[in-house]
C-alpha positions, 0 to 999 in steps of 0.5 A: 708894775712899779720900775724902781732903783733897788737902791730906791726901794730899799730905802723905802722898805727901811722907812717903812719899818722905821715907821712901823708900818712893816715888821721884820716878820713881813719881809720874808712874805714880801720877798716871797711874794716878790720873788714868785711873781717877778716884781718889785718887793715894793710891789709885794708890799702893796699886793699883801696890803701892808700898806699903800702908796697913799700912806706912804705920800702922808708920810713924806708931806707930813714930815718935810711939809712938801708940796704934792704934785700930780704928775699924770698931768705934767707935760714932758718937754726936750729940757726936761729930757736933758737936764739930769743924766740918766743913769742919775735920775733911774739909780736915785728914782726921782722925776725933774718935771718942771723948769722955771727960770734957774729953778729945777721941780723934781719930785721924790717919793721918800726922804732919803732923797734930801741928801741929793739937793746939794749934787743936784745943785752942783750938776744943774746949776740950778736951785731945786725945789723939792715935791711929793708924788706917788711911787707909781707915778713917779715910775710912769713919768720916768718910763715916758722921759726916758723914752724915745729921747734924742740921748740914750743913756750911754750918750748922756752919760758920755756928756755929762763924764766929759762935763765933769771929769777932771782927774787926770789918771791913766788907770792901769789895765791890771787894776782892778777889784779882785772880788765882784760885788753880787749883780743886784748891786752893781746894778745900784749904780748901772755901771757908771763907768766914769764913777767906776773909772774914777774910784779905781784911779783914787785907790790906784794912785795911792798905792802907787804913792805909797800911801798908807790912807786914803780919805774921802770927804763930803761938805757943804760946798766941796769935797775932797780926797786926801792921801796920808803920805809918811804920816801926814794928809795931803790933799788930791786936788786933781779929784776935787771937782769931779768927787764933788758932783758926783759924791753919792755914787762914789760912796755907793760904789765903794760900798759895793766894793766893800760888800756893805750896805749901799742903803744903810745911811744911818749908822757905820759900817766897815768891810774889806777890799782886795785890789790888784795892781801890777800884778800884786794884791793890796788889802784895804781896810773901808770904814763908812762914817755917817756925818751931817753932809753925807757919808765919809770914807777912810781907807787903810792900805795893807800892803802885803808886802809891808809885813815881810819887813826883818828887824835889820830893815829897821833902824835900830842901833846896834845895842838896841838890837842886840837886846831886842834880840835876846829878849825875843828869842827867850823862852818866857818873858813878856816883850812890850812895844809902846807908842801912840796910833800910826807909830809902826808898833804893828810893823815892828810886831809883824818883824819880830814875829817873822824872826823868832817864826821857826817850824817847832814853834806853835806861834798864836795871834790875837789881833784887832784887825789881822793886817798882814797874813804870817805863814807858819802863825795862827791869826784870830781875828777879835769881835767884840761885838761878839764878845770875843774880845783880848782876853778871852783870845788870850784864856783859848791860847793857852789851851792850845799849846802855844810857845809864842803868844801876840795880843794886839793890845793891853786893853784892859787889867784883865788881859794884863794879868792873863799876858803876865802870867803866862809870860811867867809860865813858859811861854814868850809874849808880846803886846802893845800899850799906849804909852809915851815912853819906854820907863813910864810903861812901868807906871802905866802897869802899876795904875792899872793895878798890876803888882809890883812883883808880877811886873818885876818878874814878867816883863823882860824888854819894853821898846817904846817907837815914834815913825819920823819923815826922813829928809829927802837925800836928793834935795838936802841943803844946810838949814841956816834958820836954825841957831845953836840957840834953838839946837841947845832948847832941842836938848843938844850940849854947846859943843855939839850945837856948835858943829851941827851941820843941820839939813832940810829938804828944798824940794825936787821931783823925788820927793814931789816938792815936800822935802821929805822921802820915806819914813824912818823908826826912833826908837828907846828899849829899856831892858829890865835888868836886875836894877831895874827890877829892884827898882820896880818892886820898890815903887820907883818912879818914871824919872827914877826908872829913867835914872837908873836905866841911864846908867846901864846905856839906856837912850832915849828916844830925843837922843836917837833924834839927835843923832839924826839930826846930826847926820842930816837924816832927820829935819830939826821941825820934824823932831819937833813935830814928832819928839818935842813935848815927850 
């Protein structure tokens, strides 16, 4: 009987079916047969004769062109028996037999093993030589190198940990993951409690730091873990060496969390993660992107708590307010939030909804993906992949009695049209689009091939949003590299260049030495009057509709920035970083 990972043997199974030489027909016979005889499935594939261990050592010496060892004959000596840990050489099924000088031999059995050379490197510290050998004999070679060592396993373990850990992290007690992964899978990684250990503290520090994403990233050389806080990445470094010699099972262990495919390599997946911290449930949204050196990872933070935001909490003047308001608490009309990915439109979507939410209201959803669940509202969830796309959502909404409308996102000219007219048949919708500006959500409509009278006549309130770092309001000192010259360039007249006080962040514990604590909305809301109405039937332009729009009060949102900038809440290089060019 073959000993061998499950990790290790799926990828084998995959390659065999990649290789034809197994059908997708074969695998409930071989799990039938593996299951009924308690054995290996790989086993069951050389019992039903599919195919033998010969055939599969062709095909890893006909592709890699590798050397083919015979390890019935290779001694096992006391180095052998220290040089990998464990748990690493059970989980990937490989077999070290033979030191000389700085180079490691170790035999695989398949190729999914070459994405290990560079770990292998990293913990040995040595070159590695890859050979071919038989699953068989591999598994026989292992038993007897693990066997009766002077290290068990948790010893092993224990060394190597403290060779390699360097994050410095007290994860708390209450952390952990809501849902267990299925025993045969927490298995993959055999309870490698320091990779356990560290993936709880990478998500744990983050949400404790108020990160909205965490990135996990493998190259040649290095790896790295970096949080997106207020809007910008920022490297862990206290992570770096530990991510780095043991990336493989980092990435195996988020995908158990996330209930993905711990040996599908090739393609992408996405999945969920619930986390408890304190007490309270953080959702994470995983994302597995295979790229040249392994696999990426990128996790968004849902904090529950961010979608109980009310509109007050939002930094909206006081005029703006009061027509958003009007707008959203109307019988009919289409409401449209605009701005590019990470600018908060959901946020801003999720508020409105939690205002106008009343026990009469029938309140429908369609959202790519649900982020934050809203008592008192129906939420679907898109699938594209199954044809279950916006406008499809939107066509279902309207047979089942809504008042209130929310499609996540204008796609297409299809949902448009739909949004439009049932904004016009008594019901209140609101969407997003990818727009710079509020006036140029107008043109955008129309290249869509929109008409012009069901444009005038639909949309009521388009409120175009950027998310800005605020300056940290324990370490502001006046900015004296900034001249009134570079305040005028910013759009400021003399007279207001000449009195601006501007402020920057120098940097203190509060805001961990960035200068930045928070982030804060800018906003511009065109409210489509009768002006502007008028103006869109005629094909009035973007400057033309901004004209207009000014002189009923519009502000745009360069003009908010100001404001800001004169109060100090906002850095002159953060305007420029988020507003210049718009």
């Amino acid at each position: 009987m073959i000993n061998i990972s499950r990790e290790s043997e799926i990828n084998l199974i995959n390659i065999l079916i990649d290789q034809d030489i197994i059908s997708g027909k074969d695998l409930a016979e071989i799990k039938k047969v593996s299951s009924d005889g308690n054995k290996s499935q790989l086993d069951a594939v050389f019992e039903l004769n599919l195919t033998d261990e010969q055939k599969i050592l062709d095909l890893l010496v006909q592709d890699q062109s590798l050397d083919v060892v015979d390890l019935k004959s290779v001694p096992i000596t006391d180095e052998l028996k220290t040089v990998l840990p464990s748990n690493y050489i059970n989980m990937n099924f490989i077999a070290p037999f033979k030191i000389e000088g700085k180079v490691l031999h170790i035999a695989i059995s398949d190729i999914s093993k070459l994405s290990l050379m560079r770990n292998l490197r990293t913990i040995t510290k040595m070159d590695i030589e890859l050979h071919a050998a038989k699953v068989s004999d591999i598994s026989h070679f292992v038993d007897q190198l693990l066997a009766g060592g002077e290290n068990t396993i948790s010893d092993i373990r224990q060394t190597n940990a403290e060779k390699t850990k360097t994050f410095d992290y007290d994860v708390d007690d209450q952390a952990e993951v809501l849902e267990k992964a299925p025993e045969e899978d927490i298995e993959a990684i055999e309870n490698e409690s320091e990779v356990i250990k560290f993936s709880t503290a990478v998500v744990a520090e983050a949400i404790k730091s108020g990160v909205s994403d965490i990135h996990i990233e493998p190259y040649r050389f290095t790896s790295r873990v970096r949080y997106r806080l207020d809007g910008i990445l920022q490297e862990q470094e206290h992570f770096k060496k530990f991510l780095h010699s043991n990336y493989g099972a980092v990435v195996t262990r988020f995908k158990i969390m996330g209930k993905l495919d711990i040996a599908e390599r090739r393609l992408p997946q996405d999945g969920a993660i619930p986390f408890k911290i304190d007490g309270k449930v953080v959702d994470l949204r995983l994302s597995i992107l295979p790229t040249a050196t392994n696999e990426r990872i990128v996790m968004r933070v849902l904090n529950k708590d961010a979608g109980d935001i009310s509109l007050e909490q939002l930094n909206f003047e006081e005029t703006d307010l009061k027509n958003l308001r009007k707008a959203i608490h109307g019988t009919q009309g289409l409401v449209l939030v605009t701005g590019p990915t990470g600018s908060g439109k959901t946020t801003t979507l999720y508020s409105i909804l939690k205002e106008v939410s009343k026990p009469h209201l029938n309140i429908l959803t369609a959202e790519d993906p649900v982020e934050y669940e809203l008592d008192g509202v129906g939420q679907v969830q898109i699938k594209d992949d199954i044809g279950f796309n916006f406008s499809t959502a939107l066509r279902s909404f309207l047979r089942q009695d809504p008042e209130i409308i929310l499609v996540g996102e204008m796609r297409d000219k299809e949902t448009v049209d739909i949004g439009l007219k049932a904004a016009l048949t008594g019901h209140l919708v609101f969407s997003t689009l990818h727009t710079n500006d509020a006036p140029s959500t107008i043109t955008r409509l129309q290249n869509m091939g929109t008409p012009d009278y069901l444009i005038s006549a639909a949309v009521s309130l388009v409120l175009a949003q950027r998310l800005a770092r605020k300056t940290c309001s324990e370490c502001r000192i006046p900015d004296d590299d900034i001249t009134p010259k570079a305040l005028a360039d910013l759009g400021f007249t003399v007279e207001q260049a000449s009195r601006a006080k501007v402020q920057k962040g120098k940097g203190c514990p509060k805001c961990k030495d960035t200068g930045y604590k928070g982030r804060m909305g800018i906003y511009e809301i065109l409210n489509v009057t009768k002006p502007i109405k008028e103006a869109i039937l005629r094909k009035a332009t973007t400057p033309e509709l901004k004209e207009i729009a000014g002189n009923e009060g519009f502000r745009t949102m360069q003009d908010m920035g100001r404001e800001l900038i004169l109060t100090g809440d906002l850095n002159f290089r953060e305007f420029d970083r988020v507003l210049s060019g718009e």
